[in-house]
py3Dmol code that shows the C-alpha trace and the ligand (Angstrom):
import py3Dmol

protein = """\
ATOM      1  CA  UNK A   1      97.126 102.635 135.043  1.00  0.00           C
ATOM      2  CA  UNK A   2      95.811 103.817 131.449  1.00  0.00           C
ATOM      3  CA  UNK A   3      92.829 102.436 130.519  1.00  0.00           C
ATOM      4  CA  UNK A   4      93.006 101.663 126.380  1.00  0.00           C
ATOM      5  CA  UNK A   5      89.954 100.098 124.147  1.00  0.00           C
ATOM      6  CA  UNK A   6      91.841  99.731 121.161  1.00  0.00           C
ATOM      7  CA  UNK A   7      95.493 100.064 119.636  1.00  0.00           C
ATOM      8  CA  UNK A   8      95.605 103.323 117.385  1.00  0.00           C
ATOM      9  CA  UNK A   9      97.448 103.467 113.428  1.00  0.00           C
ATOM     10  CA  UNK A  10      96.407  99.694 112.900  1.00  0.00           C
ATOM     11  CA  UNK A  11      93.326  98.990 110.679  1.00  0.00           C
ATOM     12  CA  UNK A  12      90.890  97.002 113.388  1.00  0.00           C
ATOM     13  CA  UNK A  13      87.597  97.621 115.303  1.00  0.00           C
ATOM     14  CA  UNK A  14      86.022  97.256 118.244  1.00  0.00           C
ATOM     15  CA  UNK A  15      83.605  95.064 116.428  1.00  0.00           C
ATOM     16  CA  UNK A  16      86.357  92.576 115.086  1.00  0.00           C
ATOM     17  CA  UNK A  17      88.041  92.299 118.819  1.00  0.00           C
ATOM     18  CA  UNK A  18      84.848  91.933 120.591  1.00  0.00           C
ATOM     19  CA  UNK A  19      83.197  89.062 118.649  1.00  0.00           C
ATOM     20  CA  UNK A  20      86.641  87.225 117.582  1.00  0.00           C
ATOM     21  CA  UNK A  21      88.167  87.201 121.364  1.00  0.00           C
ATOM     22  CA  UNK A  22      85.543  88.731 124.030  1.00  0.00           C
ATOM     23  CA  UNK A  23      87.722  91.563 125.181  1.00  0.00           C
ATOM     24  CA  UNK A  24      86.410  94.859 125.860  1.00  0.00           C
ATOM     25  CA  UNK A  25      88.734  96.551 127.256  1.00  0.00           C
ATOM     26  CA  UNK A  26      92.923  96.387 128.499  1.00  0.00           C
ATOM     27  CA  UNK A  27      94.899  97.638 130.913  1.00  0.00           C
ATOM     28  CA  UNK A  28      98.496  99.277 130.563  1.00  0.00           C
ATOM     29  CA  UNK A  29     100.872 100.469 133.196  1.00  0.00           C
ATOM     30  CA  UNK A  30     102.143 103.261 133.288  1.00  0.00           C
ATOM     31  CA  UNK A  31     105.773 104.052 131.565  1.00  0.00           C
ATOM     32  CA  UNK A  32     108.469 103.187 134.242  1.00  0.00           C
ATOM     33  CA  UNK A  33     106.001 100.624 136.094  1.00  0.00           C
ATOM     34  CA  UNK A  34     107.896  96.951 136.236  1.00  0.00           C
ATOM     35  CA  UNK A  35     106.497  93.572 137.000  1.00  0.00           C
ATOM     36  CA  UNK A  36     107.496  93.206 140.563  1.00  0.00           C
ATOM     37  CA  UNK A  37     105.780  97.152 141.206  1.00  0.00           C
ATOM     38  CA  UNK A  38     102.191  94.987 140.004  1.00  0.00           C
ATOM     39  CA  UNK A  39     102.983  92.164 142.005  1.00  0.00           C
ATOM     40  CA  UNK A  40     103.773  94.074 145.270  1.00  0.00           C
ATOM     41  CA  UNK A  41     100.502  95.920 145.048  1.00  0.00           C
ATOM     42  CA  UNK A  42      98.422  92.095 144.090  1.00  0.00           C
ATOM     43  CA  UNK A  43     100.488  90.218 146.970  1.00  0.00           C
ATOM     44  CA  UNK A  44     100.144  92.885 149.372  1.00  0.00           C
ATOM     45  CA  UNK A  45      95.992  92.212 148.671  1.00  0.00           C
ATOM     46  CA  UNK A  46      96.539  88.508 149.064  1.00  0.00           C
ATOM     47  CA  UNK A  47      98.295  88.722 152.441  1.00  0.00           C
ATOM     48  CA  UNK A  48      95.319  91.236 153.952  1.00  0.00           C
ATOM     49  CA  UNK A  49      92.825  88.831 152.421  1.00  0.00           C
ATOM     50  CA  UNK A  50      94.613  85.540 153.733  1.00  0.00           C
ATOM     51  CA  UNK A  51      95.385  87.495 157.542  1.00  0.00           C
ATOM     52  CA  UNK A  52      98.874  87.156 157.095  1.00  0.00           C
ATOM     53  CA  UNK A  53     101.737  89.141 157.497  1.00  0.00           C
ATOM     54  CA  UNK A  54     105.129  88.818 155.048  1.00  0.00           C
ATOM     55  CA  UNK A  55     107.660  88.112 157.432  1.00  0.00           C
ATOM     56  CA  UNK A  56     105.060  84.708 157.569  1.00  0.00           C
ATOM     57  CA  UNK A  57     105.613  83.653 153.808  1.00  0.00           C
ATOM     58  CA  UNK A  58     109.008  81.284 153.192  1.00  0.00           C
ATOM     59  CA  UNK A  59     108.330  80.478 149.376  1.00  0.00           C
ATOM     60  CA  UNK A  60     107.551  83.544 146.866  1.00  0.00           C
ATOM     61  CA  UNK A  61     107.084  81.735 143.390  1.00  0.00           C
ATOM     62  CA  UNK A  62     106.397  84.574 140.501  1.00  0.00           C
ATOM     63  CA  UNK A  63     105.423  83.400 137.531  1.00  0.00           C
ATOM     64  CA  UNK A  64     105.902  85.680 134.507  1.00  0.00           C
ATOM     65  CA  UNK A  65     107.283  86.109 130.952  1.00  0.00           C
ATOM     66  CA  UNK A  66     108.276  89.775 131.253  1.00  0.00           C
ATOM     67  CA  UNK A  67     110.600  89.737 134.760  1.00  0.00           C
ATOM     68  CA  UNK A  68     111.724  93.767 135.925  1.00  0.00           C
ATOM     69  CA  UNK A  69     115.539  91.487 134.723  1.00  0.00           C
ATOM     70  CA  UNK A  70     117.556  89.170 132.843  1.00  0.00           C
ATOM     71  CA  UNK A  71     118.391  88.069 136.471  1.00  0.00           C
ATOM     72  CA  UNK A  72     118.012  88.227 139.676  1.00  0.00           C
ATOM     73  CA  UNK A  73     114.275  87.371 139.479  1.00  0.00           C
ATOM     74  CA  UNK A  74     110.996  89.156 139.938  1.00  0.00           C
ATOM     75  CA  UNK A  75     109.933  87.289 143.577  1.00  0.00           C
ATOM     76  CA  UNK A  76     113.613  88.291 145.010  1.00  0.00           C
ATOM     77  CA  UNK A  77     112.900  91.535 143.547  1.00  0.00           C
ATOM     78  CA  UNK A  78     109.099  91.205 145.137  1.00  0.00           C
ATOM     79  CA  UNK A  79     110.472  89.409 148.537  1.00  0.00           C
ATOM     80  CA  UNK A  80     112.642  92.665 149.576  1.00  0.00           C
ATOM     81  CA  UNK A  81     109.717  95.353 148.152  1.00  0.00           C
ATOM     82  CA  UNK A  82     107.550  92.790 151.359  1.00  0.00           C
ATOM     83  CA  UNK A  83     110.465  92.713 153.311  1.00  0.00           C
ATOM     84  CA  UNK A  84     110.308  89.298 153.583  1.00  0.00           C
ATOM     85  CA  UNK A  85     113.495  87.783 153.326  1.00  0.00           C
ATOM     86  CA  UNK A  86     114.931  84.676 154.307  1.00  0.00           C
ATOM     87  CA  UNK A  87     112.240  82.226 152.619  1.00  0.00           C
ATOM     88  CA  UNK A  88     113.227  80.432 149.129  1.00  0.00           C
ATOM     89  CA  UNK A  89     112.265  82.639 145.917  1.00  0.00           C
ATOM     90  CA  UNK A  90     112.203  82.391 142.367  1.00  0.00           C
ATOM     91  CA  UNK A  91     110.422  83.049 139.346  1.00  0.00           C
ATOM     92  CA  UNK A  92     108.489  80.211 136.879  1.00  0.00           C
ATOM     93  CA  UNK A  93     108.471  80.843 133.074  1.00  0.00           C
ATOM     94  CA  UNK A  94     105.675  79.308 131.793  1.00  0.00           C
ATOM     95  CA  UNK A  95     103.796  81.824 129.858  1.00  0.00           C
ATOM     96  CA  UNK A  96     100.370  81.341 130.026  1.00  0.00           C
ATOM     97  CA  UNK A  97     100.286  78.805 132.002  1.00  0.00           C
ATOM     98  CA  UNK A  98     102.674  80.168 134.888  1.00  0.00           C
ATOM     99  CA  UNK A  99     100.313  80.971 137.794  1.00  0.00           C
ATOM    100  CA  UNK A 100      99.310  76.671 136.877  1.00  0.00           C
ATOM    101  CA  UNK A 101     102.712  75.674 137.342  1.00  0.00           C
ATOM    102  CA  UNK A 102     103.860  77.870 139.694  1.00  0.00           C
ATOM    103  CA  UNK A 103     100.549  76.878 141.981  1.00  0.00           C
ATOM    104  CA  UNK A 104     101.376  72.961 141.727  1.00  0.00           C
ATOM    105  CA  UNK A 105     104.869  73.416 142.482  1.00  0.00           C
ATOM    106  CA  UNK A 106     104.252  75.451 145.480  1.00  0.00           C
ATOM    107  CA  UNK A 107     102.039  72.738 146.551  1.00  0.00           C
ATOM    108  CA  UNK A 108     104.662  70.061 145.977  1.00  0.00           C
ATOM    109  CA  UNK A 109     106.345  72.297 147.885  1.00  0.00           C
ATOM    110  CA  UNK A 110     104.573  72.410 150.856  1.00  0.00           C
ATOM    111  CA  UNK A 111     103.278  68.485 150.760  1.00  0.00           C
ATOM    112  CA  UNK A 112     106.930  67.934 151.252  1.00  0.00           C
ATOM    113  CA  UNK A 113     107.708  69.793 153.898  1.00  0.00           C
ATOM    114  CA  UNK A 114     109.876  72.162 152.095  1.00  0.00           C
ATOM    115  CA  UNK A 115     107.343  75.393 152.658  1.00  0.00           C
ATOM    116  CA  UNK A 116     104.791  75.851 154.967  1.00  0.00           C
ATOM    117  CA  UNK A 117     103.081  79.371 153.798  1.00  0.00           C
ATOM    118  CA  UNK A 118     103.622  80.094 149.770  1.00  0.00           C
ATOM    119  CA  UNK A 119     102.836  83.632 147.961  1.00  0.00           C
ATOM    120  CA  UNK A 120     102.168  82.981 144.627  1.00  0.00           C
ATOM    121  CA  UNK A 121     102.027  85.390 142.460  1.00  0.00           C
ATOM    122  CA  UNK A 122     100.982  85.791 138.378  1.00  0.00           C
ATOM    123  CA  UNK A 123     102.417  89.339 137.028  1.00  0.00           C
ATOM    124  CA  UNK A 124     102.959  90.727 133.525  1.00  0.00           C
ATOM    125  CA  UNK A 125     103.612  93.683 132.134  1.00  0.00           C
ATOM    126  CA  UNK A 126     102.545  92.218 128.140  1.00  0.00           C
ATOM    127  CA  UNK A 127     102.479  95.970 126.871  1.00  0.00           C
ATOM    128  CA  UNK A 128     106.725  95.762 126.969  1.00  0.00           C
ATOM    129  CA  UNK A 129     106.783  92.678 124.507  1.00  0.00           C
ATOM    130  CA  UNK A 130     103.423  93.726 121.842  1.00  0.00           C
ATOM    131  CA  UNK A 131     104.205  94.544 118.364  1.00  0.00           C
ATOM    132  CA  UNK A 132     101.961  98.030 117.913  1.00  0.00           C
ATOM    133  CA  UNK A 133     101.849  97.442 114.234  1.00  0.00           C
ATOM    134  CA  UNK A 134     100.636  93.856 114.745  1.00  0.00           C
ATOM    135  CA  UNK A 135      96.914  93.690 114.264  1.00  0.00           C
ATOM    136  CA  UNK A 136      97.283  89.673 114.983  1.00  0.00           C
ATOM    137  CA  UNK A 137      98.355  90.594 118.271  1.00  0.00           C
ATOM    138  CA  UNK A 138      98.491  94.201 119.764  1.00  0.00           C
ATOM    139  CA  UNK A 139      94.626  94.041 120.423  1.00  0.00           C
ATOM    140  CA  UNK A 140      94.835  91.059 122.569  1.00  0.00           C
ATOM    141  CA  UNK A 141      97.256  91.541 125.387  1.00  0.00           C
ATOM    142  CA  UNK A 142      97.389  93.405 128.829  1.00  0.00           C
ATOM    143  CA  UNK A 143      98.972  94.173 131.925  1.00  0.00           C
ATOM    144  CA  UNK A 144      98.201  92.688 135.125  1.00  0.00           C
ATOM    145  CA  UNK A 145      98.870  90.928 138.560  1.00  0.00           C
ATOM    146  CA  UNK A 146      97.099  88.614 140.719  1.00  0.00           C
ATOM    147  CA  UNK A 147      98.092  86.618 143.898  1.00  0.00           C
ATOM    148  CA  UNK A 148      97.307  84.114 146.141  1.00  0.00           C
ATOM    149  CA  UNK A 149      98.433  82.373 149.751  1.00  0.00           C
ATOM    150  CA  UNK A 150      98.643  78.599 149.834  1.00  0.00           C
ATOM    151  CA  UNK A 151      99.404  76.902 153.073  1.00  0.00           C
ATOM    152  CA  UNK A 152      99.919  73.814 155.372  1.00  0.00           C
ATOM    153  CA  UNK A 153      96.548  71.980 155.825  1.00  0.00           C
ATOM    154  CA  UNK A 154      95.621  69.139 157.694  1.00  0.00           C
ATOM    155  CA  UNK A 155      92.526  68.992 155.250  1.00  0.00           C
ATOM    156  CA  UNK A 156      93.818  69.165 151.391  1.00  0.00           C
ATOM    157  CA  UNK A 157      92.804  72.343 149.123  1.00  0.00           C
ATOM    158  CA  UNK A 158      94.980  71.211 146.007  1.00  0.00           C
ATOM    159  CA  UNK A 159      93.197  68.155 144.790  1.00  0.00           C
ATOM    160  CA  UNK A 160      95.371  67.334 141.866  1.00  0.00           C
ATOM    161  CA  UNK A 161      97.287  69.042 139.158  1.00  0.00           C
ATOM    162  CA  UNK A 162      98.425  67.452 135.697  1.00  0.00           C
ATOM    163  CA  UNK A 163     101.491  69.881 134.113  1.00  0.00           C
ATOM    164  CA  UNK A 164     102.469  69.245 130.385  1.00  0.00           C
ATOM    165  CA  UNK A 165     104.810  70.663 127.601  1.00  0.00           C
ATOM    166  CA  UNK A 166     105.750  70.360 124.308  1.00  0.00           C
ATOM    167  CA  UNK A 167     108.774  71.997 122.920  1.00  0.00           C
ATOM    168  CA  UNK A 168     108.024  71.592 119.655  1.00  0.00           C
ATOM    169  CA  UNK A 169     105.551  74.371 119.255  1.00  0.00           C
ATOM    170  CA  UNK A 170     108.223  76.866 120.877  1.00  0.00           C
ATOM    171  CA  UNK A 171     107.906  78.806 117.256  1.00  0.00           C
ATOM    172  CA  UNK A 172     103.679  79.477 117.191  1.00  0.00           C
ATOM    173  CA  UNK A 173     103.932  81.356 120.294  1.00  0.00           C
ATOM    174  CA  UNK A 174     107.437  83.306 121.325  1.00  0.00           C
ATOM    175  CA  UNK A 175     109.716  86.176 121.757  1.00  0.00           C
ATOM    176  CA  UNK A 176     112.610  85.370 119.872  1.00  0.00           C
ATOM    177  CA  UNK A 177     115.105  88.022 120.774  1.00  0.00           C
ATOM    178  CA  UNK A 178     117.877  87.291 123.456  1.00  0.00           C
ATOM    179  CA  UNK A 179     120.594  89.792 125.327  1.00  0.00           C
ATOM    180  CA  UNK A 180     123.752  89.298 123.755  1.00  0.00           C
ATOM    181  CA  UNK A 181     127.572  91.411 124.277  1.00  0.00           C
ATOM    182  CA  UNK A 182     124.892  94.339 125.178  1.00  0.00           C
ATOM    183  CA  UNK A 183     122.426  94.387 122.479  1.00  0.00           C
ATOM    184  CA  UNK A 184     119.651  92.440 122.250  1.00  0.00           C
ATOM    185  CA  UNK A 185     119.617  89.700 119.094  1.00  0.00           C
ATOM    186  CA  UNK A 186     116.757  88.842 117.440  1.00  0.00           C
ATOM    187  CA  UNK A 187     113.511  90.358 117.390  1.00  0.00           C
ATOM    188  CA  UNK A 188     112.149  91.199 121.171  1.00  0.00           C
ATOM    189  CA  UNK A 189     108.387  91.583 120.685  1.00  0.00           C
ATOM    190  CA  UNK A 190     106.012  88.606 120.800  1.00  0.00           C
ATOM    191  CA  UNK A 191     105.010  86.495 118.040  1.00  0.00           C
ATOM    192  CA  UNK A 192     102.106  84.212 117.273  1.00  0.00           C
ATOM    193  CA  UNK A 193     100.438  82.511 114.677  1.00  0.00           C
ATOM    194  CA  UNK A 194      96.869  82.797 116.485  1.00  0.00           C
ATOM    195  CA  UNK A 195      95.299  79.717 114.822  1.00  0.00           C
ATOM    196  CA  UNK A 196      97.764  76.959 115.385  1.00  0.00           C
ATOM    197  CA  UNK A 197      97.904  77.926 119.154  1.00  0.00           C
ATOM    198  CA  UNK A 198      93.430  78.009 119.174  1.00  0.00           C
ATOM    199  CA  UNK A 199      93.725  74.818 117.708  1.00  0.00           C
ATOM    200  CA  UNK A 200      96.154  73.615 119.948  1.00  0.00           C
ATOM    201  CA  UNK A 201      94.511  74.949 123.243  1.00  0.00           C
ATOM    202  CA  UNK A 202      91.144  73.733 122.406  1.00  0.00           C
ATOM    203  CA  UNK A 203      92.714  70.156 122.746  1.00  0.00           C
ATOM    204  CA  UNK A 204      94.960  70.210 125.718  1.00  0.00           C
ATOM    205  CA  UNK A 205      92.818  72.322 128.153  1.00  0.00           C
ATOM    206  CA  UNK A 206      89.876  68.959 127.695  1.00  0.00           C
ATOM    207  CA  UNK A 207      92.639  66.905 128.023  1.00  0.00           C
ATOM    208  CA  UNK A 208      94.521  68.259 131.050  1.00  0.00           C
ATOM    209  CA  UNK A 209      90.889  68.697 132.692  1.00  0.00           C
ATOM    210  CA  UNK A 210      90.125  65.437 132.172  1.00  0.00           C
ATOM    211  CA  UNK A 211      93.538  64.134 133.711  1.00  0.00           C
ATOM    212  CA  UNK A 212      93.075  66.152 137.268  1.00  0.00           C
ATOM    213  CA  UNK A 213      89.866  65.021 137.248  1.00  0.00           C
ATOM    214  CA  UNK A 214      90.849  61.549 137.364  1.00  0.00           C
ATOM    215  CA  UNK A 215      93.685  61.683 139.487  1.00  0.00           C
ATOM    216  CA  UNK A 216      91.246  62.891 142.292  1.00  0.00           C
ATOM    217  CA  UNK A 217      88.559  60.334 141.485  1.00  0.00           C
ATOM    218  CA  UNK A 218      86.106  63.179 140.402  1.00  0.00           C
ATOM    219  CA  UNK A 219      83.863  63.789 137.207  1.00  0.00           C
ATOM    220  CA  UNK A 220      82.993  67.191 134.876  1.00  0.00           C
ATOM    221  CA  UNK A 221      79.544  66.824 137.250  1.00  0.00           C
ATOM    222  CA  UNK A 222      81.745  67.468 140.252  1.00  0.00           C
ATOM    223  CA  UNK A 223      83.259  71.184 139.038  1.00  0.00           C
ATOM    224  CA  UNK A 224      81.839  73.755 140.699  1.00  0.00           C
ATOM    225  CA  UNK A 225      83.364  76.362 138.793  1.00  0.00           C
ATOM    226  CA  UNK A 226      85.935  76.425 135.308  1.00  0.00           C
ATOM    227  CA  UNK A 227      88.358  79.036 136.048  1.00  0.00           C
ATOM    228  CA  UNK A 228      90.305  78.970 132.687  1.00  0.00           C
ATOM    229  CA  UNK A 229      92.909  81.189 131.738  1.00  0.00           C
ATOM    230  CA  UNK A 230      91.369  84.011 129.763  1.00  0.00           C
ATOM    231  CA  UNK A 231      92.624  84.774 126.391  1.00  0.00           C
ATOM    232  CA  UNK A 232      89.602  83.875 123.895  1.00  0.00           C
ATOM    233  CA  UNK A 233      86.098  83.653 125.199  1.00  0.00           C
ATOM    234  CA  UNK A 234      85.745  81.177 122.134  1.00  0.00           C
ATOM    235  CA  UNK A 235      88.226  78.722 123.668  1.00  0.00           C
ATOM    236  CA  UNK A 236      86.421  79.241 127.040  1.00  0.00           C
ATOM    237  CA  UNK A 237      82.997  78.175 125.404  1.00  0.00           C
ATOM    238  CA  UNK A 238      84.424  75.091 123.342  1.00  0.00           C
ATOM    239  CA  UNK A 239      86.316  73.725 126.662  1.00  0.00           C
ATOM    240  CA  UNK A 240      83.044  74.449 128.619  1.00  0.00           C
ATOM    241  CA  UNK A 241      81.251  72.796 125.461  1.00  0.00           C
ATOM    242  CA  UNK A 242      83.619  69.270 125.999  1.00  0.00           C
ATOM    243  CA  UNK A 243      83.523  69.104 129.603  1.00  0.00           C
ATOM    244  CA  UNK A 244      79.641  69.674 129.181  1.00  0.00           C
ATOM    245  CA  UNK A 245      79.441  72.639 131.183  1.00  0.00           C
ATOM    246  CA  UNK A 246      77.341  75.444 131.276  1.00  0.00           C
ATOM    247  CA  UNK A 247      79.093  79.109 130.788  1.00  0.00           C
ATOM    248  CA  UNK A 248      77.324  79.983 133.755  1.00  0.00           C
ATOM    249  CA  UNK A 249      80.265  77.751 135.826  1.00  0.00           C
ATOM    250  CA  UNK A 250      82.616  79.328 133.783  1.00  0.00           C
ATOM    251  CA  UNK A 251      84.560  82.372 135.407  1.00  0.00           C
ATOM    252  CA  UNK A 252      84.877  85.119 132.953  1.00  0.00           C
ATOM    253  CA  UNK A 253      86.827  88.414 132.952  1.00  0.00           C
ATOM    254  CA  UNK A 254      88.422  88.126 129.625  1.00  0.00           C
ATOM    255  CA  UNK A 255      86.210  91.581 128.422  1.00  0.00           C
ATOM    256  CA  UNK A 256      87.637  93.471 131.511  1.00  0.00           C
ATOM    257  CA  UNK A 257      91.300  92.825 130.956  1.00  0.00           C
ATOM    258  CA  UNK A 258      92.454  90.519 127.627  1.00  0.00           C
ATOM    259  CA  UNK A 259      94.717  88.141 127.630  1.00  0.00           C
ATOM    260  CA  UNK A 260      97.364  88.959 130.566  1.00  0.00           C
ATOM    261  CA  UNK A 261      99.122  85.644 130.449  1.00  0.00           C
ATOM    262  CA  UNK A 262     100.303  84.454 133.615  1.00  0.00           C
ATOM    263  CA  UNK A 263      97.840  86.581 135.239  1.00  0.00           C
ATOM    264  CA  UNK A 264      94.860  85.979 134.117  1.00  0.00           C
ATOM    265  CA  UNK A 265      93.987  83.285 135.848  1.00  0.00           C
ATOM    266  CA  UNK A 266      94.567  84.724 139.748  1.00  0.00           C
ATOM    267  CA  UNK A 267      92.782  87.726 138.651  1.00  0.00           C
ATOM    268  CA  UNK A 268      89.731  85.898 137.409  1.00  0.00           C
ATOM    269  CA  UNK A 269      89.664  83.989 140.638  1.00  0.00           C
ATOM    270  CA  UNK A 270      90.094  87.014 142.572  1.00  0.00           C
ATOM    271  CA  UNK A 271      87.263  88.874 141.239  1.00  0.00           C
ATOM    272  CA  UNK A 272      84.912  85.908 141.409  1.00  0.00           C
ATOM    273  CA  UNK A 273      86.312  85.423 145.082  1.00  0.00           C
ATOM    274  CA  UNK A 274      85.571  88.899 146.033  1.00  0.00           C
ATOM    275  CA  UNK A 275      82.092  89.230 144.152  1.00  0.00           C
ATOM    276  CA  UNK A 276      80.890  86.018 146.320  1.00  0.00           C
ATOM    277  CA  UNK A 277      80.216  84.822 142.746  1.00  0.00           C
ATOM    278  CA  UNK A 278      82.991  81.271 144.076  1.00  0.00           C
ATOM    279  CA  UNK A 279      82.239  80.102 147.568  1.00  0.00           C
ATOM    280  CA  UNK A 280      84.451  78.560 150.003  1.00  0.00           C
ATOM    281  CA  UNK A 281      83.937  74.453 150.064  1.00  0.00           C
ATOM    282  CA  UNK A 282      83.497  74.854 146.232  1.00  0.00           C
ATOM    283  CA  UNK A 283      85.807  72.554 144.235  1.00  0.00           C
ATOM    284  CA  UNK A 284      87.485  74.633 141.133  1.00  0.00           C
ATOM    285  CA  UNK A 285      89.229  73.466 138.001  1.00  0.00           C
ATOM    286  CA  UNK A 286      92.022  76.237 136.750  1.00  0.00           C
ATOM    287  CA  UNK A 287      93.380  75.441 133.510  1.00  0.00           C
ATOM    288  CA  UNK A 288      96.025  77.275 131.605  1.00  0.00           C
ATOM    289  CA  UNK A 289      97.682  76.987 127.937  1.00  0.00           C
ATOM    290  CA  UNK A 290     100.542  79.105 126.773  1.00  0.00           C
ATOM    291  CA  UNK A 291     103.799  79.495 124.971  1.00  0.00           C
ATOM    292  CA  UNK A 292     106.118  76.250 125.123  1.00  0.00           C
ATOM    293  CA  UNK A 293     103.769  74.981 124.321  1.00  0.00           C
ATOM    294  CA  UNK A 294     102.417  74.829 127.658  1.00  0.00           C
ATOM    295  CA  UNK A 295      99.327  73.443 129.458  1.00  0.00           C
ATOM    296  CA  UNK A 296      97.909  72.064 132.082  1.00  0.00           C
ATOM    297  CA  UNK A 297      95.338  72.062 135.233  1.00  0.00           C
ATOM    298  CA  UNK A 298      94.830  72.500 139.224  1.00  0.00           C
ATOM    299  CA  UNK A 299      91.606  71.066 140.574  1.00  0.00           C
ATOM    300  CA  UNK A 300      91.138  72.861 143.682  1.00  0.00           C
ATOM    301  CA  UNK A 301      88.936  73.166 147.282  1.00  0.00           C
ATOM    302  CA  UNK A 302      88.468  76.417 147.984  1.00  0.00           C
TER     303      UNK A 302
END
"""
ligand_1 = """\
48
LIG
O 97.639 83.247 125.809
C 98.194 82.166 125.133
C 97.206 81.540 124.341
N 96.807 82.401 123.237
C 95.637 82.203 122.700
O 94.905 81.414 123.203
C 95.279 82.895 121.404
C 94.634 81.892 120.486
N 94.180 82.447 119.231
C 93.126 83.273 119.164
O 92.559 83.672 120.154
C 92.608 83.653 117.787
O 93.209 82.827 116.811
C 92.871 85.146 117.439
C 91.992 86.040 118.306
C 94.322 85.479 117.637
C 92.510 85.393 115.977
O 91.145 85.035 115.759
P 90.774 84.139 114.487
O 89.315 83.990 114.486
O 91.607 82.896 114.562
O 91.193 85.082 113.297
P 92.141 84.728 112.076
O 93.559 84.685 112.497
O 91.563 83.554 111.348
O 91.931 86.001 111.140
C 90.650 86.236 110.510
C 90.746 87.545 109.767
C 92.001 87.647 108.890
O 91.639 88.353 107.692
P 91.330 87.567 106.342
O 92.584 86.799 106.029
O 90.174 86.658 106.652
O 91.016 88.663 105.383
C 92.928 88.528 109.705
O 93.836 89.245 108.907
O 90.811 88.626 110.706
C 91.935 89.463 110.348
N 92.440 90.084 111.569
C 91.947 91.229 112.067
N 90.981 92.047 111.634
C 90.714 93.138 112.376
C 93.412 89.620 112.401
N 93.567 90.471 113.440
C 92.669 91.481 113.241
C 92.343 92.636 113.974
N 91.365 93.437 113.508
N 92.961 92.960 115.132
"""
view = py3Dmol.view(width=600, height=400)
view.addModel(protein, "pdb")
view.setStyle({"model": 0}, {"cartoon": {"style": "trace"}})
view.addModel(ligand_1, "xyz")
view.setStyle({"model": 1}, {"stick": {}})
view.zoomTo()
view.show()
């Protein structure tokens, strides 16, 4: 992986990035590295950390915006790299707010009886889609993985989730382009008019929090920990702000990789899960807000 602080030929600073969005620094793979070859290495650290083998897992849900294909998708690509196979898999497009969706319906999933042991994976490779003569964009974006195992419980660790969308917004935050008779039509790199989606966020992530707090009968006093996906420390603080936090529940890793979409979220809680920073019996609110428009929330025992 190639470490990069700032996109060259474009007028920008450190400065500007830092205080506008928190991000310090980004991470790139390597030319030739796909989304499923970050998602192998993430679920293959989920299954050591969990005690369980592959061959255990019968529903791989990958959520991502930039799949290795058109089709088949990324988690059939990532079931045979685990040699896994025989379990349901599929891939969730929710930008931003993927590893959220894809983490409620895995636990639909499994209240139903349709799973048992889910792999859930968030996985982008962002540095495919970026416009590198985009200042409004190129700065903010990385690539990433994360992962997690969700299981069969007699004693529940998904309190509630609250999922939302609306289609309306699909032009503020997209890439337009589309495969068509061979070429591709229609510009392939991301767009995004940066304000109307801050706006937007600020709003739905209170909301959304609000909602799966209710649902499980809990308050803002009973959050442990704000896990948040991590695209704009500023949206992190003005969420915190409304649910009358303090920053010091809020997770933050947004200055060690920017904003890595679906994956931002499993890799914040994976670094505060390794760094003893969460604790197990702690009750977490992930929230994420993306392209769709997209949002919503998980309230969690860990
Ligand atoms: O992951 C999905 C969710 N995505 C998000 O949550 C992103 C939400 N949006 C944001 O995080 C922020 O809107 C941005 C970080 C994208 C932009 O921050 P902002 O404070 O809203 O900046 P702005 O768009 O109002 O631009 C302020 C100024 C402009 O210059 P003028 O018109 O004031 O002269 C921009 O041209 O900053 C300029 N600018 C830059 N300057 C240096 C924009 N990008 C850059 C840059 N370097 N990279």
């Amino acid at each position: 992986m190639v470490l990069k602080l700032a996109a060259n030929g474009i007028e920008t600073s450190d400065d500007w990035i830092v205080e506008r969005t928190g991000i310090r620094a980004r991470h790139f793979a390597d030319d030739g590295v796909l989304c499923s070859d970050l998602a192998v290495e993430a679920a293959r650290k989920a299954l050591e950390s969990a005690g369980r083998q592959a061959s255990e897992i019968d529903l791989i849900i990958v959520a991502t915006s930039t799949p290795d294909m058109v089709f088949p998708s990324t988690a059939c690509i990532l079931q045979n790299k685990l040699g896994a196979a025989g379990g349901a898999a599929f891939d969730v497009q929710a930008v931003c707010c993927g590893f959220v969706y894809a983490l409620s319906i895995a636990d639909a999933m499994i209240q139903t009886g349709a799973a048992t042991r889910a792999l859930i994976v968030g996985a982008e490779v962002f540095s495919h889609i970026l416009d590198f003569t985009d200042r409004t964009t190129c700065v903010l974006f990385g690539d990433g993985a994360g992962a997690v195992v969700l299981e069969a419980s007699e004693t529940p660790g998904i309190l509630a989730s609250d999922l939302h969308a609306d289609g309306k917004h699909v032009g503020i935050l997209c890439v337009p382009g589309h495969v068509n008779g061979g070429k591709i039509t229609g510009d392939p790199l991301l767009k995004m008019d940066g304000q109307a989606v801050f706006k937007l966020a600020v709003g739905v992530l209170e909301d959304a929090a609000r909602s799966a707090l209710a649902k499980a009968n809990l308050t803002d006093a009973d959050i442990d920990w704000l896990i948040p996906h991590q695209a704009n420390i500023r949206i992190m603080q003005s969420t915190a702000r409304k649910l009358k936090l303090s920053m010091d529940k809020v997770v933050v890793t947004v200055d060690q990789h920017g904003n890595t979409s679906a994956a931002s979220i499993p890799l914040a809680l994976d670094s505060a899960v390794r760094s003893g920073q969460v604790k197990p019996g702690q009750t977490l609110l992930l929230e994420g807000v993306g392209g769709g428009f997209t949002w919503g929330a998980v309230l969690l025992k860990l």
